[in-house]
C-alpha positions as CSV (number, residue, x, y, z in Angstrom):
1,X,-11.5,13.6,25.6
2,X,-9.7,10.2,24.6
3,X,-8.8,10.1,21.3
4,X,-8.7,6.7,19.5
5,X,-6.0,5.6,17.4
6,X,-6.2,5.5,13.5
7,X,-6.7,2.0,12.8
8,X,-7.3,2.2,8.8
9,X,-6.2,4.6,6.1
10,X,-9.1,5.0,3.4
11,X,-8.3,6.2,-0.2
12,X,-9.4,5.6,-4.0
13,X,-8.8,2.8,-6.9
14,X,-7.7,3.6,-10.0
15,X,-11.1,3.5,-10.8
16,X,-12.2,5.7,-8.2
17,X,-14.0,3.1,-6.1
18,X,-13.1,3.5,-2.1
19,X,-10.9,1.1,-0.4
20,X,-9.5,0.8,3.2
21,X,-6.4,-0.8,4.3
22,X,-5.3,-1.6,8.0
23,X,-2.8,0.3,9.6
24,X,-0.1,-2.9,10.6
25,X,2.2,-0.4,12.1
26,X,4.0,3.2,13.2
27,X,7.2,4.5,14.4
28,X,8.5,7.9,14.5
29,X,12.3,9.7,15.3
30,X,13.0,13.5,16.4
31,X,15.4,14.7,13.6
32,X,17.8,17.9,14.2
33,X,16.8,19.4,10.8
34,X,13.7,22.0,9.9
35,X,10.5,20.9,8.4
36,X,11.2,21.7,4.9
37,X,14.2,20.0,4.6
38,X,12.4,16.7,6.3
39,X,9.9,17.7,3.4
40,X,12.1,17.8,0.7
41,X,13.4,14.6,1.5
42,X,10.0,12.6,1.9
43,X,8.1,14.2,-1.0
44,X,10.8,13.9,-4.0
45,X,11.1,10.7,-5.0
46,X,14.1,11.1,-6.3
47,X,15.9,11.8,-2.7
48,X,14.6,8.2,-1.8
49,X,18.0,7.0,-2.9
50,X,20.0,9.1,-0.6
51,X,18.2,7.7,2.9
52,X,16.2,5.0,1.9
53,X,18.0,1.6,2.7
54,X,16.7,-0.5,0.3
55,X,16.2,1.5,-2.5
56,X,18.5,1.1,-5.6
57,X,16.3,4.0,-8.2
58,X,13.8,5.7,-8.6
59,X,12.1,7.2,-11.9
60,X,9.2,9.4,-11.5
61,X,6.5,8.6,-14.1
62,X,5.5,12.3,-15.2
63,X,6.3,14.2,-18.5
64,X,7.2,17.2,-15.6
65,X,8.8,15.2,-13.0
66,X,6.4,17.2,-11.0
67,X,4.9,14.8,-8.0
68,X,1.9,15.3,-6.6
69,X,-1.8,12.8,-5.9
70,X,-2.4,10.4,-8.5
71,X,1.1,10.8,-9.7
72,X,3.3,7.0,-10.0
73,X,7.1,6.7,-9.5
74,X,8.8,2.8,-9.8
75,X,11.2,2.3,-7.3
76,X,14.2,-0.2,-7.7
77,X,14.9,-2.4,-4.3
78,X,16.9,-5.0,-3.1
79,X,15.2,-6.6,0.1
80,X,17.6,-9.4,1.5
81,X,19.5,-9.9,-1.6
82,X,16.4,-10.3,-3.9
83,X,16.1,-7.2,-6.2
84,X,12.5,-6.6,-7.4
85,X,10.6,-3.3,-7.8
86,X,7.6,-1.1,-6.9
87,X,5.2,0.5,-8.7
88,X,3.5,2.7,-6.3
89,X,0.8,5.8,-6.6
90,X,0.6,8.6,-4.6
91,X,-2.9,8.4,-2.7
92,X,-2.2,11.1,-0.6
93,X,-0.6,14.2,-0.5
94,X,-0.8,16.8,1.7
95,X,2.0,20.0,0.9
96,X,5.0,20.3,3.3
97,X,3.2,17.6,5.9
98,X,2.4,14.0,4.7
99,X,2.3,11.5,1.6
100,X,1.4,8.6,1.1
101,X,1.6,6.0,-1.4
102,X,0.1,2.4,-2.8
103,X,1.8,0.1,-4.2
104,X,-0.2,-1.7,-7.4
105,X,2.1,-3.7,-8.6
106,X,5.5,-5.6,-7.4
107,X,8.1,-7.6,-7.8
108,X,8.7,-9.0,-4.3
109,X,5.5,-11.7,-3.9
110,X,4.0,-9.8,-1.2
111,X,1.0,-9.5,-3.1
112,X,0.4,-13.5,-2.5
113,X,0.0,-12.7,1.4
114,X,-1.0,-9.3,1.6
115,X,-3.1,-6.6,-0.4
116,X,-4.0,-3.2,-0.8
117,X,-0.1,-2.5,0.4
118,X,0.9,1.0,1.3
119,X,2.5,3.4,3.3
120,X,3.0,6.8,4.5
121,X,5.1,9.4,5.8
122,X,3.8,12.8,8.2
123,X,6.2,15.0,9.5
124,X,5.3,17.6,12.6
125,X,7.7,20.1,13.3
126,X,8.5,20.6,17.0
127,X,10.4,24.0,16.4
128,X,12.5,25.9,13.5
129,X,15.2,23.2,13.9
130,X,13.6,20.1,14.9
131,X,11.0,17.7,13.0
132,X,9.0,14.5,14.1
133,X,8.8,11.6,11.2
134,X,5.9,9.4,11.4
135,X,6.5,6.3,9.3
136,X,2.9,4.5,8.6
137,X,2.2,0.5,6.7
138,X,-0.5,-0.7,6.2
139,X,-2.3,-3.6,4.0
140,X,-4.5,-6.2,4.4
141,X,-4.4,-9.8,4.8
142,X,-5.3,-12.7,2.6
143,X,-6.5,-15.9,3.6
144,X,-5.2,-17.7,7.0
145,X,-1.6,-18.5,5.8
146,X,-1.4,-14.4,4.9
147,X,-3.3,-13.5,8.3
148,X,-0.2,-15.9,10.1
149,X,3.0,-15.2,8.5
150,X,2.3,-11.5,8.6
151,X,1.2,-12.2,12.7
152,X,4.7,-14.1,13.0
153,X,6.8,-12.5,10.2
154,X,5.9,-9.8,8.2
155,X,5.0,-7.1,11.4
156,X,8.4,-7.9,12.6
157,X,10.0,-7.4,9.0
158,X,8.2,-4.2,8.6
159,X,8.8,-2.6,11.8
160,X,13.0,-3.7,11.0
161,X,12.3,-1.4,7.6
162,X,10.6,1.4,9.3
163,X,13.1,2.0,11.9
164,X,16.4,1.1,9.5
165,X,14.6,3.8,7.0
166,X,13.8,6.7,9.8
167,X,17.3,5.8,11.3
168,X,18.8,6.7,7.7
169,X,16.8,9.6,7.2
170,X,17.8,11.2,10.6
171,X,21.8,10.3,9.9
172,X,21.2,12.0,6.1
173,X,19.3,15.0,7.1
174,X,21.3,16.0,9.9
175,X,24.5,15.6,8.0
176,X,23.2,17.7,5.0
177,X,22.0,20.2,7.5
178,X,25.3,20.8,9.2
179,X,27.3,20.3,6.0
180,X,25.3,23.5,4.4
């Protein structure tokens, strides 16, 4: 049986109206380090700061701190010397294997070429010690200008941020792993 690729992630509004976005692309790395410490990493926010390149803070947005679906977090950037920020929901949460989060509102003006702007990360472990990290973007496109500059431009932009982040989150993992 061939399987087909996922080409679209599905989730809820706010307003619990159902939307789809298109996947606009995936990369994944093997890290030395077991699942749950790849899971820790990827599903507190807060950790964000230690392996994610661009990412200057991060406050949670929950009396608890506790982080689950539906819950928001704002993250802090700096993208090419512009610093902006995120505001981005959890639309998908699924314990010790995947999140994935929307962002509904930003800084950045990505929302003048692109919509419904998201992404995710999965992890698979392939043993005690080792883990796979799938790193997933997807939006839509708005208008011709949006449907070109992301053809030409943002794809290659994004791919640069997925492969910088997973390449951070390997170097951080593995280094905390060996230094506990």
């Amino acid at each position: 049986m061939i399987l087909k690729p996922k080409v679209e992630v599905n989730f809820e509004t706010q307003d619990g109206r159902s939307q789809t976005s298109q996947i606009q692309g995936q990369d994944a790395i093997i890290v030395d380090a077991p699942p749950e410490r790849l899971w820790t990493l990827i599903s507190d926010s807060i950790e964000l700061c230690n392996w994610g390149p661009p990412v200057r803070s991060v406050k949670v947005l929950t009396e608890d701190g506790h982080e689950g679906l539906g819950t928001w977090r704002r993250v802090d950037a700096e993208f090419e010397g512009k610093q902006g920020h995120f505001m981005e929901r959890r639309i998908e949460h699924v314990e010790g294997r995947k999140i994935a989060v929307l962002i509904e509102e930003e800084t950045f003006g990505l929302f003048r070429l692109l919509s419904e702007v998201g992404s995710s990360l999965e992890i698979e472990p392939l043993g005690t010690h080792q883990t796979r990290v799938i790193f997933t973007f997807f939006h839509n496109t708005k208008g011709v200008i949006g449907y070109l500059l992301n053809r030409f431009v943002v794809l290659r932009q994004q791919q640069r941020n997925r492969l910088a982040a997973l390449e951070s989150l390997m170097k951080y993992a593995e280094r905390t792993v060996t230094s506990t």
